[in-house]
N, C-alpha and C positions, 0 to 999 in steps of 0.2 A: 496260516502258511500258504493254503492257496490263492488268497486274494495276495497277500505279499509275491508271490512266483505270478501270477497276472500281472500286477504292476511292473514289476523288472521286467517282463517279457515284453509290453507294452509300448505304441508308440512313444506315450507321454513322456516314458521316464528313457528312450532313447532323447527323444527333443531335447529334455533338461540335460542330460551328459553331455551332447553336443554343445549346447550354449553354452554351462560350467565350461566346456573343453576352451572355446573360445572368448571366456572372459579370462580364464586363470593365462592364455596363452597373452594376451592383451597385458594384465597385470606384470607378466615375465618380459615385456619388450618396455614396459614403464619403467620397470627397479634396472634394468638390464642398462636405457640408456642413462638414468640415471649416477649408475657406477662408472661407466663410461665415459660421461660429458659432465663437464662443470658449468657448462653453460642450461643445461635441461634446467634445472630450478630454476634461475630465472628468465627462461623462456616462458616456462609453464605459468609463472605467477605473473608477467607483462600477461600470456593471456589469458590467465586468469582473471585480471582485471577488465580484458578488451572483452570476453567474453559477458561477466555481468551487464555491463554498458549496451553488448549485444540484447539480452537477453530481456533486459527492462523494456527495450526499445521495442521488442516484438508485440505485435496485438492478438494478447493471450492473456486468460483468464489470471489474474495477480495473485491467485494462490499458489497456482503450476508454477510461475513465473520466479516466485517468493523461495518455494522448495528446492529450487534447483540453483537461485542465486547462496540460498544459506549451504548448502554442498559443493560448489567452487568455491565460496570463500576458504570455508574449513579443511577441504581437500580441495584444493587446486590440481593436485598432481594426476586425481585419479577423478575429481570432477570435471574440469575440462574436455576430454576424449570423452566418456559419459556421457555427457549435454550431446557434443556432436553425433552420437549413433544412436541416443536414444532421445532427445531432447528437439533437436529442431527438426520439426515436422516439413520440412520442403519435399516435396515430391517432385519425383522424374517428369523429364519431358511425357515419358511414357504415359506414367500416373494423371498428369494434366491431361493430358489429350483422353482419356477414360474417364476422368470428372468431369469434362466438359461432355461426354457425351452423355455421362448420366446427365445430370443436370439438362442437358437439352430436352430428355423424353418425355417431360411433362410440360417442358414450352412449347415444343411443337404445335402452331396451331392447327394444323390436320388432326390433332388428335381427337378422341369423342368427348371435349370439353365441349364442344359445338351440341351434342344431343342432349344434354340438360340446362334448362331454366335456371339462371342464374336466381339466387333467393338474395330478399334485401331484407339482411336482417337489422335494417333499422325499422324496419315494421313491425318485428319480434321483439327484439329487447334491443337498448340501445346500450346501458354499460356494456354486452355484449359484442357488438357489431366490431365495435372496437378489435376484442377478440379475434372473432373470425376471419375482418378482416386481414389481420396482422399472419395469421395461418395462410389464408389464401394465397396474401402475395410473395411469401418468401417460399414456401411450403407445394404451391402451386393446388393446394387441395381444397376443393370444391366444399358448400354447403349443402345438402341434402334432403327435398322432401321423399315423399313415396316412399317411404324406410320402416320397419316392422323391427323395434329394439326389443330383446329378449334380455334381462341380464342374466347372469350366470353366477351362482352365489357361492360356488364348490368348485374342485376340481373334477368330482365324482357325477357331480349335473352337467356340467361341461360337454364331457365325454362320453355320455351317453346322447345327448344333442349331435355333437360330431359324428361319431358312428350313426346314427340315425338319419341325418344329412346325406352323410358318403354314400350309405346305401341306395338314396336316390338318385344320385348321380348317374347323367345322360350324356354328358359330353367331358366332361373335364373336373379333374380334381389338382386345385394349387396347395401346395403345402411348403410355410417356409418356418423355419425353426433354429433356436441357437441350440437348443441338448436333443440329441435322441440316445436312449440309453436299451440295451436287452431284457424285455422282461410281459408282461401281459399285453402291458399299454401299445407297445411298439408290436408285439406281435400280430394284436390283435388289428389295429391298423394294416399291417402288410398283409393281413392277411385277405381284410376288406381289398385293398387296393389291387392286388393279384386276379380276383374274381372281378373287378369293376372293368381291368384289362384285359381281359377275357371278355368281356361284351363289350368293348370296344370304346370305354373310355379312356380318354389321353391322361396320365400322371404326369405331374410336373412336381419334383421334389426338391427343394435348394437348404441347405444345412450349413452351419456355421464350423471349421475344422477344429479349433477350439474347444466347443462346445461338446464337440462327439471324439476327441481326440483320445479318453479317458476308454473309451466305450468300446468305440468301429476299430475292427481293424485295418491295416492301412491298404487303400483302394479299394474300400468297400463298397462305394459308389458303381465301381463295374460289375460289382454283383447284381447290383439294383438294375440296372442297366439291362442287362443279361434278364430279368426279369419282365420289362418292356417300361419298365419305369426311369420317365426323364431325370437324370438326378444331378447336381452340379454341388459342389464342395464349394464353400464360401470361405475367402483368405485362407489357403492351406498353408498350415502351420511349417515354416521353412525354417531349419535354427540358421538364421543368420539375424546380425544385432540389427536390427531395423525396426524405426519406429512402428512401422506399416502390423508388426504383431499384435499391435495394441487395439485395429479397428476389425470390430468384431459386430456380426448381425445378431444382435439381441433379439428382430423382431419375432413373432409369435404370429402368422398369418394362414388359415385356412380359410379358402375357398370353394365352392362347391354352384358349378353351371352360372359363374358367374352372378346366380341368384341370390346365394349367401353365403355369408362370411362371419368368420370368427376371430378373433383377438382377445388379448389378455396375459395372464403372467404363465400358463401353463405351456410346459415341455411336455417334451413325448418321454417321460419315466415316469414308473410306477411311486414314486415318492408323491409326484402332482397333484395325483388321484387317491393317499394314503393304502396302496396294493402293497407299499415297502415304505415300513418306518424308521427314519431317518434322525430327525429332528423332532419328535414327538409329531401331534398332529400337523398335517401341514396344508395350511389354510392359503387356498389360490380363488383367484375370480377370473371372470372372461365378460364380453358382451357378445351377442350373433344379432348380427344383421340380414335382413333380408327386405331387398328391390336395392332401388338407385345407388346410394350409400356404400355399394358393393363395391360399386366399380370402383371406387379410391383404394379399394383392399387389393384389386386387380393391377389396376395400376402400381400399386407401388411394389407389387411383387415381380411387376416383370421389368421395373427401374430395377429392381434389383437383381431379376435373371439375366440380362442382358450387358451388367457392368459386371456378373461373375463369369459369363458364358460367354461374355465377348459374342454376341448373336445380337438379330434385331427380330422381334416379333411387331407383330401388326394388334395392336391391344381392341382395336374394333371388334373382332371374331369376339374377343371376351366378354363384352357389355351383357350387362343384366337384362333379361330376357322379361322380367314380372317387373309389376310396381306393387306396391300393397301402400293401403291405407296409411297417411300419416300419422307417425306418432314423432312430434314433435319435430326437433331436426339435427339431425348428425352431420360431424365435419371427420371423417376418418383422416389421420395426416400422417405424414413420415416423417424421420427429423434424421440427418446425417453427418456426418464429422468432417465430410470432405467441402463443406462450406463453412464463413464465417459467422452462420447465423445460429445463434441457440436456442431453436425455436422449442421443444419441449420444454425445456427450464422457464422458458417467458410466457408460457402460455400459460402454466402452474401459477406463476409470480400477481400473473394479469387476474388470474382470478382472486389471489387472496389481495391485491390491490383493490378489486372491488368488491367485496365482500362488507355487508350491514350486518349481518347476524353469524353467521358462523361460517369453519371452515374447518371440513373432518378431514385427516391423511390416514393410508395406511403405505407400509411400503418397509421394506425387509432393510433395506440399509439406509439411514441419516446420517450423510458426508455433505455435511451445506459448505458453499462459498457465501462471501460476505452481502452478496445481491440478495440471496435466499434465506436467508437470516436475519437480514433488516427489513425485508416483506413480511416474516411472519410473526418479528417483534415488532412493528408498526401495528400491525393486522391487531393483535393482544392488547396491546396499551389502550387502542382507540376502542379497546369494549366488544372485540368480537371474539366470537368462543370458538377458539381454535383448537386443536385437537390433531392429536398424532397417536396412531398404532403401530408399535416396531414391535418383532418378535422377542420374545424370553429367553427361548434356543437358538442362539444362534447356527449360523452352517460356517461363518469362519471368524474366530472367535478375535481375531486383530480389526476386524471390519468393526466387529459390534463392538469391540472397545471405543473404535474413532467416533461409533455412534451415541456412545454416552457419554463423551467428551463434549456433546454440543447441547446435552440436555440443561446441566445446570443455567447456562448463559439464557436458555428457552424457557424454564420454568419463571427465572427470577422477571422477567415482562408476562407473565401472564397465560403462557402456552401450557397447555395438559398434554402429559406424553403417558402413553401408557404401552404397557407391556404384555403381547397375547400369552397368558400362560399355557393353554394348552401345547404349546410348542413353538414351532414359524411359521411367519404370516409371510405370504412370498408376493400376494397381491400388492398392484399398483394403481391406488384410488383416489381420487379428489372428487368432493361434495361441497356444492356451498349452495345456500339459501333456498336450497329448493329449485335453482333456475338453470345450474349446469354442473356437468359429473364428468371426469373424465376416465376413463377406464384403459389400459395398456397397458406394453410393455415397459415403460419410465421408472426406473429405478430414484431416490430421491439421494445420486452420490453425481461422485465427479467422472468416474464410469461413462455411466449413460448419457450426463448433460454434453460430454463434451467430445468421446469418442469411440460411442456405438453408433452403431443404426439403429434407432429404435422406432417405434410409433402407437399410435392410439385412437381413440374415439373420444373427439369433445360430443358431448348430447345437450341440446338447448332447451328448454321446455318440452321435454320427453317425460313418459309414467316410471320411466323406465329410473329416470333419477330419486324418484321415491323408494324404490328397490332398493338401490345402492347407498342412501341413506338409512332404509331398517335397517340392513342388512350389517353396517358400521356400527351402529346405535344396538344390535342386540350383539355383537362381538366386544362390546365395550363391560359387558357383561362378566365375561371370561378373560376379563384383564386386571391387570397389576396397575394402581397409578402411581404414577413415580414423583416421589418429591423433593425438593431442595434437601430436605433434613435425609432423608435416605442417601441422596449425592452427598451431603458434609461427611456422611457417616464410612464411608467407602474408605479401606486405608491408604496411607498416603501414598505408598507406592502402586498403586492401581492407580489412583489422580496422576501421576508422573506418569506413568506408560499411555494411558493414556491422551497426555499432552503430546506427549514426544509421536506417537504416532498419527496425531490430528495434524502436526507440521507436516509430517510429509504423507498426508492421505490423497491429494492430485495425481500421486504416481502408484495409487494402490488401483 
């Protein structure tokens, strides 16, 4: 009853009334002109039809494109209007003018691209180069020596790295996050950060409204504030129908003097850390960097404070102070929805494109489009031992249907999927042959490929990718594998929902 009376009281469950308010009111001006005009049907079905034609035409991924033509065909009436508020992604002059300004902060040549040594990684590995290169030029994100990779094999190891970090903190601590939730995790952070501002370092906090919309109460942020801490709300949740709801900061980015930096799949809630059981165990990873390598985490956090804060900071103050010994070399990247380029989805694809021996995933949701699924049944056929970890429990149980709607088609070429039993696996990992890992925020759906902010760490001949391969290799332990005859054996109305929800998972 009191979590029920939280909810109602709640911004979240205001937002959804409002939005119900104004789709039922939408619904009631449809049937209204309907009863009204004899001409509304076929108006609505001429655009109905100019609309598909629209809609093929746009250059947009043909799964999105496919779900939204199979819903004007069959509701015209209430598809059409649909598509336009939720469907065509065209942004305001407004919007433009704020994407071109992100996008400029990592072209600017003034910026500290000029303080490090460009690496040629055709001297490292050359199926690679390929890689990095393709990151660099869309991505803008540098390759890395002078970098000290740690991986992080827990939620629990994580976070004590973190706090331990923070503590040292001399000038500045960046923190950017999609969930912050009340509970040890979060406290114990504020409580770090209050005492770090008190001896005079700068917090800079940016959170996703989405993410903490469940959690914060509304204007929480001028609490923080109030407390000396920089904090800005990322896309605050407005109920009105606009697509713009949809782009959301997935990323996962701490900071600390510029030296090091962390990333990975962990939130600030005690569920990350298993302090509050949720989903049975819940299995997260991270990497922490420390020297050069930093600065791509710096950077891409304040492309990001400066397109939510509308501000311009001078990202030089921020550069990494230490270099440490190489281990190997990291490309940290960002990937964003407000360009046409899908760069985390292709850098995943690049790799199991060049993969000779193998290719482990893990990753809480499998929502593939058709690129991603004929990379990893190519990958199978031609003899490479591919391998996927999704969890058992899931956290939303229509996702993880869509996700085992794509198993059978993956087993029957050759792919091993398996299932973490001790609960969910929230981590997001690629391993292959020993020569590159990538570790972040990249969920493997249609989400993240096409309209989060997300980002990561590729690692190139780093010790650190030997880690993150036990580390897969002994969780394969503690898992279910799933096979064709187990899918045949599912009843038929489970095979049916789940179809029906793999059609339209581009809008989940």
């Amino acid at each position: 009853m009191k979590k029920l009376l939280k909810f109602l009281s709640g911004r979240f469950f205001t937002f959804i009334v409002l939005m119900l308010g104004q789709l039922l009111l939408l619904i009631f001006i449809i049937l209204n002109f309907m009863e009204n005009s004899t001409l509304y049907l076929s108006i609505v079905y001429v655009l109905g039809f100019v609309s598909v034609f629209y809609v093929l035409s746009r250059e947009e991924y043909p799964a999105f494109k496919m779900s939204w033509v199979i819903i004007i065909l069959v509701a015209p009436i209430f598809g059409v209007p649909l598509y336009l508020i939720f469907g065509n992604k065209r942004n305001s002059k407004a919007i433009d003018r704020q994407v071109y300004e992100y996008n400029q902060f990592v072209v600017n040549k003034e910026k500290a691209h000029q303080y490090f040594e460009p690496i040629n990684m055709g001297e490292v590995s050359l199926p690679y180069k390929r890689q990095s290169d393709y990151i660099h030029r869309l991505a803008k994100n540098m390759v890395f020596d002078g970098t000290k990779v740690t991986y992080l094999e827990s939620g629990e190891v994580a976070f004590d790295h973190i706090v331990r970090e923070m503590k040292k903190a001399k000038k500045f601590i960046l923190i950017e996050t999609f969930i912050i939730d009340f509970g040890y995790m979060w406290h114990s952070i504020l409580t770090l950060l209050k005492e770090k501002i008190e001896e005079g370092v700068s917090v800079y906090l940016l959170y996703d409204d989405f993410g903490t919309i469940q959690n914060f109460p509304n204007k929480y942020e001028k609490k923080l504030i109030k407390m000396g801490i920089k904090a800005v709300v990322f896309n605050r949740m407005k109920p009105h129908l606009n697509p713009r709801l949809n782009y959301r900061d997935h990323r996962k980015i701490i900071v600390v003097d510029g030296n090091v930096g962390f990333t990975g799949g962990l939130n600030i809630a005690d569920e990350y850390m298993n302090k509050k059981i949720r989903f049975g165990h819940w299995k997260d990873t991270a990497v922490k960097l420390e020297g050069n390598g930093v600065y791509s985490m710096s950077e891409m956090f304040f492309q990001q404070w400066c397109f939510a804060s509308k501000t311009n900071i001078d990202i030089t103050s921020f550069m990494p102070k230490k270099q440490f010994k190489s281990d190997g070399y990291v490309q940290p990247f960002g990937d964003s929805p407000l360009d046409n380029y899908n760069i985390s989805e292709n850098a995943y694809i690049q790799i199991i494109n060049h993969a000779t021996k193998y290719v482990w995933i893990t990753t809480p949701y499998l929502i593939l489009d058709i690129q991603m699924s004929t990379a990893l049944t190519i990958a199978a056929e031609s003899g490479v031992d591919v391998r996927i970890i999704t969890p058992s429990m899931p956290d939303k149980w229509y996702v993880h249907s869509v996700s085992r709607s794509h198993y059978k088609s993956l087993l029957r070429s050759g792919v091993k999927i398996y299932e973490y039993t001790p609960g969910f696996i929230h981590s997001k990992m690629f391993v292959c042959d020993d020569d590159v890992a990538i570790v972040g925020t990249v969920n493997m759906d249609y989400r993240s490929f096409y309209l989060h902010f997300e980002c990561g760490v590729a690692m190139y001949k780093s010790s650190a990718i030997y880690d993150v391969r036990n580390d897969i290799s002994r969780t394969f332990d503690v898992c279910k594998e799933i096979t064709i005859k187990s899918e045949n054996e599912a009843p038929l109305y489970i095979r049916l929902l789940r179809n029906v929800l793999k059609l339209f998972s581009p809008m989940m």
